[in-house]
Structure formats: structure tokens, C-alpha cells
C-alpha positions in Angstrom: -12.8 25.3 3.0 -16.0 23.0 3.6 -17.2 20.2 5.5 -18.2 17.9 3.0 -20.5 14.5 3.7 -20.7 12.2 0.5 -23.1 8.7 0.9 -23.0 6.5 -1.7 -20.6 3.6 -2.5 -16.9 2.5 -2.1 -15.4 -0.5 -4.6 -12.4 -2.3 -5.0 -11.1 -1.9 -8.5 -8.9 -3.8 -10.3 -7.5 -2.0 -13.6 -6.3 -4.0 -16.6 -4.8 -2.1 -19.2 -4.3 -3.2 -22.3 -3.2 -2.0 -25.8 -6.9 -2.2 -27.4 -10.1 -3.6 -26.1 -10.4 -6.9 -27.3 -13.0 -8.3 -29.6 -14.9 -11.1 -28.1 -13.5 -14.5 -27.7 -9.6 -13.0 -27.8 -7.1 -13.5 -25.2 -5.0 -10.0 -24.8 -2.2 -10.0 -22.3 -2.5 -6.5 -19.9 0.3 -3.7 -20.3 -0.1 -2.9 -16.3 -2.7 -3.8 -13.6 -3.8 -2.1 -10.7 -5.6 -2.1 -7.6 -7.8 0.7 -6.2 -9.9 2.0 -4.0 -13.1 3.0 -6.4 -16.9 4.5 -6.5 -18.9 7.4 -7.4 -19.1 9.2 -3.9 -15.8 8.4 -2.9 -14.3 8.9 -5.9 -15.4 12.7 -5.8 -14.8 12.8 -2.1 -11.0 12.1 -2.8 -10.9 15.0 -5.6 -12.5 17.4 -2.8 -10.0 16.4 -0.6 -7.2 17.4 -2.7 -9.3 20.5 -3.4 -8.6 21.4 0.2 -12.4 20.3 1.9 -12.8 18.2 4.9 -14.8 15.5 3.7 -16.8 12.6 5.5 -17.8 9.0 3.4 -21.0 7.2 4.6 -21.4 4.1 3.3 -21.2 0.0 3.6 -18.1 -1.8 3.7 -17.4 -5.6 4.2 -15.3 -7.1 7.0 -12.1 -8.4 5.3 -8.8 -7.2 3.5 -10.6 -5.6 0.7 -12.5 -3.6 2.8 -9.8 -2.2 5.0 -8.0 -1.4 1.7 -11.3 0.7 0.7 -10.8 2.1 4.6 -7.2 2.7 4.4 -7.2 4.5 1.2 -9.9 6.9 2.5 -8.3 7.6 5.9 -5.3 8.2 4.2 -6.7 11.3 2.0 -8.0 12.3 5.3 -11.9 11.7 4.8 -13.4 10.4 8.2 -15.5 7.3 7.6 -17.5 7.6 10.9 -20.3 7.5 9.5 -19.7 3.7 7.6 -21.7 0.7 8.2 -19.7 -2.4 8.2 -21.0 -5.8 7.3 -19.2 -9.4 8.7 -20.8 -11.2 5.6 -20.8 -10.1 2.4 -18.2 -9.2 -0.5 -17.3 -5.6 -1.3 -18.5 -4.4 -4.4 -15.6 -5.1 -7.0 -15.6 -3.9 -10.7 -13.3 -5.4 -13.3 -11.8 -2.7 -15.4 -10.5 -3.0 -19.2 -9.1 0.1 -19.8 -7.8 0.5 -23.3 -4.5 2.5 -24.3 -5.6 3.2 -27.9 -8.6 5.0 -26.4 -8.5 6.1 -22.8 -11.7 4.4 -22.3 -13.1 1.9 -20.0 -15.1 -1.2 -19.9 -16.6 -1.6 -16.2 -18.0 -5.6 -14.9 -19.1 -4.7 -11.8 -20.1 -7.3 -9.1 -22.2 -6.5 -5.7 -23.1 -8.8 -2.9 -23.5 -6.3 -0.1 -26.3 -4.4 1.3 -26.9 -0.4 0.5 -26.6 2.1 3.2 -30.0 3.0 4.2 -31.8 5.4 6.1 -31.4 4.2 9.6 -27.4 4.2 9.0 -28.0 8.0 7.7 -30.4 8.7 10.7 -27.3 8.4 13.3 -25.1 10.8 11.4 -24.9 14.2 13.2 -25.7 16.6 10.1 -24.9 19.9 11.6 -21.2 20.4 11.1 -21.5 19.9 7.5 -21.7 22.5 4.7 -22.4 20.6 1.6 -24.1 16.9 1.5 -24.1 14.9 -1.9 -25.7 11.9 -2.6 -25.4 9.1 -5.3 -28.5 8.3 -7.0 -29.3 4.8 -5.4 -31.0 2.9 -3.4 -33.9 5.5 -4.2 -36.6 5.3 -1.5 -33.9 5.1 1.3 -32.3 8.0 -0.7 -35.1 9.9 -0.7 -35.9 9.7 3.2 -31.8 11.0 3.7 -32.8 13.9 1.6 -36.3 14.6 3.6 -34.2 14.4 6.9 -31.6 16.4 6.1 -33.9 19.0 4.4 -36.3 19.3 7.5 -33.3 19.4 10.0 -30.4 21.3 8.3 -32.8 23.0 5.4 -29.5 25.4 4.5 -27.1 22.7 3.7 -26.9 22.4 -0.3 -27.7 18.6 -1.1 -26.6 17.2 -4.5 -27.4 14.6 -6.5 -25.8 12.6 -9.0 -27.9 11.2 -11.0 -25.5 8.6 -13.2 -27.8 6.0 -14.4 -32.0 5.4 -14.9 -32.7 3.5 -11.8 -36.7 3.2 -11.1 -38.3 5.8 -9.7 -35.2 7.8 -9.7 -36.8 11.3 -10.6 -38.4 11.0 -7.1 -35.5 12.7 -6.1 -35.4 15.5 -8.5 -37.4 17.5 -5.9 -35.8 16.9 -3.0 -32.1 18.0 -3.9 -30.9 21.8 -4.4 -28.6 20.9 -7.0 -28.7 17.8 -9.8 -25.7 16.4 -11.4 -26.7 14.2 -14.6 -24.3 11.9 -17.0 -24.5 12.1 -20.4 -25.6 7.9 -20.4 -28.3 9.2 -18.1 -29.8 12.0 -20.6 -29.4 9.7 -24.0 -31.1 7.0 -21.9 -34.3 9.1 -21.7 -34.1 10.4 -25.6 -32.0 13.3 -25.4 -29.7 13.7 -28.3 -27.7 17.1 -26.0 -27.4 18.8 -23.2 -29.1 21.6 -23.4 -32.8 20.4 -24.6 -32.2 17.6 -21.7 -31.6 20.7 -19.0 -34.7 22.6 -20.3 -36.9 19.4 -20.4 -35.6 18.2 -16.2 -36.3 21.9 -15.6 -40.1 20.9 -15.0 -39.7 17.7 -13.0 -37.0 20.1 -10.8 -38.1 23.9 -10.4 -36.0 25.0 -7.7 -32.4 23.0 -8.3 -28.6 24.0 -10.0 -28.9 21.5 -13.0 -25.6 20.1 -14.7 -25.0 17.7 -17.6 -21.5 16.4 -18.4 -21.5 15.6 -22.0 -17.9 14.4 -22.6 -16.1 15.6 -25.3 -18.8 18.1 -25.9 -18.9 19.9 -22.7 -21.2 20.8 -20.2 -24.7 22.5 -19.8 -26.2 24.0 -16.8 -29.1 25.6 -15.9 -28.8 27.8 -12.6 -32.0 28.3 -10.2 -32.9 31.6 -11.2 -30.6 32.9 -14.4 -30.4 31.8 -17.5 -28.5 28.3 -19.4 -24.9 28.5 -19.5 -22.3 25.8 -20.7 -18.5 25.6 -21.1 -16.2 23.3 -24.0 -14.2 20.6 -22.9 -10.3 21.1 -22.0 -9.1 17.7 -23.8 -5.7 16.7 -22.9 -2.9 16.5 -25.3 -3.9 12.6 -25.2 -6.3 11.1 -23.7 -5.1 7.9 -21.5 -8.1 7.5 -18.8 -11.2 8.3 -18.3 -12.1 6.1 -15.1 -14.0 8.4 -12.7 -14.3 11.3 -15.1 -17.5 12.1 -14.2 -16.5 11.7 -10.3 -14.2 14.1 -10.7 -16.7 16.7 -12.8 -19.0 16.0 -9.9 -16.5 17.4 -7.3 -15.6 20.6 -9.5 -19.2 21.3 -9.8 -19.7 21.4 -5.9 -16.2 23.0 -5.2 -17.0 25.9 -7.8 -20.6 26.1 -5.8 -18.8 26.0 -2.6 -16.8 28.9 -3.6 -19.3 31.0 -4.5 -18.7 31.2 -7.7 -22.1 31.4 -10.6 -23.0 27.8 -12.3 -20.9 29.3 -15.4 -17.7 29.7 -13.5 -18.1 26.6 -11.8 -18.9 24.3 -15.6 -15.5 25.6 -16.9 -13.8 24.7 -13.8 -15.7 21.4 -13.9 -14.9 20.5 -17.2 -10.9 21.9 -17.0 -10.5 19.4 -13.3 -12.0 16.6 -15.4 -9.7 17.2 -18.7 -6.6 17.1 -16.7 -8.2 13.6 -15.4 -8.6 11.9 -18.4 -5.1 12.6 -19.5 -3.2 11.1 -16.4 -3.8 7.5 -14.6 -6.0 7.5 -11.6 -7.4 10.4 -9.3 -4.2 11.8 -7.4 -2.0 15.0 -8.3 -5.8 17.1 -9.2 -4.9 19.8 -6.5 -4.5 22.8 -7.5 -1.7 23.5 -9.7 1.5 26.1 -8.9 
């Protein structure tokens, strides 16, 4: 399997669930809480783990008990975290999580008081041994010099993208990064009503990258570098009970399917299967393969 180098963010989650959200003003008692290690990059990180990669986290993490909980829970799926930065002041990022029964879905306050990883953290990372490099969409300028480095040093490294949210000047990126891995939130947020149209439209801003869209109960859509657009259903579960970090872990099919060698096709359906199974169990552990 792959050496696998994810930068982005770590967070501390804590998980209320409760029977159904509650309408404003109510006072709901929670059915169970938890507390987790959380975050887009790491998130997908721990389902390539299972998946059998070696994977590396860069990122920032605060001094304190909640960040060696966000440390401990990586080192113990095995993903090195050399390549952290840690900071004595600050808070790690922490989102407060309703997550509703009735539904499976979730409600997210999140709360940051840290700095981003930046490029000088990035520039001290020895590039060479990995195989695959994947990048949140954040902190876009800094972002954007990781992706120059690693392009002019290690130009045969695949970098992805995640591109979750509109953040300004995002599509600077689009450019830069071999293959792009949008949300659906992302797509509506710039008028796109599905996936496909969306693809067709980023094709232009991105000639040269493996373009996927996670469209939740709908699917996926892709569009491969050279070939033409492909999408796979969704594999609901019997019932739906979760779906914290269900684009996480359709992130880290996407780039094990890649990895494999398989076509953009093969790797949607095994996307979108690895992410079903997620939404109908608690959390991001047991997504190995299956006997």
C-alpha cells in the first residue's frame, strides 16, 4: 500500500445525540455523548489507515489534554504526526455536534482559536517518501505555495484537494492539484442544482485534474483527465444513524480507488459503497475491508 501525507486540520469533537434536533429555544436531554478525535484531513487519514496505507498528518495542535487526545488517537491508528506544529497558547479547534437519531444528521458549532499550518511548517517536511499528498482547501495562499513546492520538487506525486466549502480565492487552487474533491454544499453554493453540470462547468477553471462531487443521497459524478463523465448511486444503509465525516470518508475511497489503479468509475462506486456503510454505523472505526 501507499505512503499517504494529509495537511489540514485535527478537532476535538464532542457528539451529543439526541432523539430529534430540537427547535430553537427547547431544552432536549442527549441519548449518549461522545468525545473524539475529529477533522477533514484526519478524518480521511484514519479511513486510509484502516484501508491498509501508511499515512502521515501535518498540521497544528495546541499544548494541553485536548491536544494529546487529538495526538493519541492518531498515533494509535498508526499515522506519524511528525510533521505537526504545536502551539503553547491557543485552544484546539472544538466543534459541538447535535446529531439527531430520527435523521442521522448533524448540526456542527465549530470554534477555532489556533493558527493554520502554513507553508514554512510544510517547507520542513521531507516529500519524497510519499505517494499520494492531499490537502484540505484552507488557508488558501499558504495552501497554494504547499502545492507549488510539492509540484516543482516531487512533480509525480498525485496531490488532492478537497474542496468542502467557498473560502475566497479558493479556485486558485484548482490548477495546482491533480485531482479535486468537491462537496455537494460547495457546488449548490456556486448555483449548481447537480453534479454533473457542476463537473462540466469546473472542467474549465481545472483542465488537467480527476474531478469528483459527492452528492449524498444521489451519488457521485466524476470527470476523469482524459475519458469521459462517469457517476455511481449511493449504497444507503438499511438506516441511516450518522453521517459525521461522510464526506471524509468518500474522500479517502476516492484516493484509495486512485491509489489502486483503478479508472475514476471504479473508484466512485467504491467511494460511495465506503461512505454508505459510514452513515449507518457510529463513528469512523470497523471501515476495513470486510471478510
Amino acid at each position: 500500500m501507499a505512503r499517504v501525507l494529509g495537511v489540514g486540520i485535527a478537532t476535538l469533537d464532542i457528539i451529543n445525540t439526541v432523539a430529534r434536533y430540537p427547535a430553537e429555544d427547547d431544552e432536549v436531554r442527549a441519548l449518549d455523548q461522545r468525545i473524539a478525535r475529529g477533522g477533514n484531513a484526519s478524518n480521511t487519514l484514519a479511513v486510509l489507515a484502516q484501508l491498509g496505507h501508511s499515512c502521515g498528518w501535518a498540521g497544528v495542535v495546541a499544548a494541553g489534554p485536548n491536544g494529546r487526545l487529538i495526538l493519541d488517537d492518531l498515533a494509535a491508528r498508526g499515522i506519524d504526526v511528525s510533521g505537526r506544529r504545536t502551539e503553547e497558547a491557543g485552544a484546539v479547534p472544538t466543534s459541538c455536534i447535535t446529531l439527531s437519531r430520527e435523521s442521522g444528521s448533524r448540526t456542527i458549532v465549530h470554534y477555532r482559536d489556533l493558527p493554520e499550518y502554513g507553508f514554512e511548517d510544510f517547507s520542513r517536511i521531507d516529500l519524497a517518501p510519499f505517494e499520494w499528498l492531499h490537502f484540505e482547501g484552507r488557508n488558501v495562499p499558504e495552501t497554494y505555495r504547499m502545492l507549488e513546492r510539492a509540484r516543482a520538487l516531487c512533480p509525480d506525486i498525485p496531490r488532492s484537494v478537497e474542496v468542502e466549502k467557498p473560502r475566497p480565492d479558493i479556485e486558485s487552487l484548482f490548477a495546482a492539484a491533480d485531482v479535486l474533491l468537491f462537496s455537494r454544499h460547495y457546488a449548490r453554493e456556486k448555483g449548481y442544482t447537480d453534479g454533473p453540470n457542476f463537473v462540466h462547468a469546473i472542467r474549465e477553471r481545472a483542465p488537467r485534474a480527476t474531478l469528483a462531487c459527492a452528492w449524498g443521497e444521489q451519488g457521485a459524478c466524476g470527470l476523469a483527465r482524459q475519458g469521459d463523465p462517469c457517476a455511481s448511486p449511493a449504497f444507503p444503509p438499511g438506516r441511516v444513524v450518522d453521517t459525521l465525516g461522510a464526506g471524509d470518508v468518500f474522500n479517502a475511497g476516492i484516493i484509495h480507488g486512485l491509489l489502486e489503479g483503478r479508472r475514476l468509475a471504479a473508484a466512485l462506486t467504491g467511494a460511495c459503497e465506503l461512505a454508505g456503510r459510514k452513515c449507518g454505523q457510529y463513528g469512523l472505526d470497523g471501515l476495513g475491508p470486510q471478510q
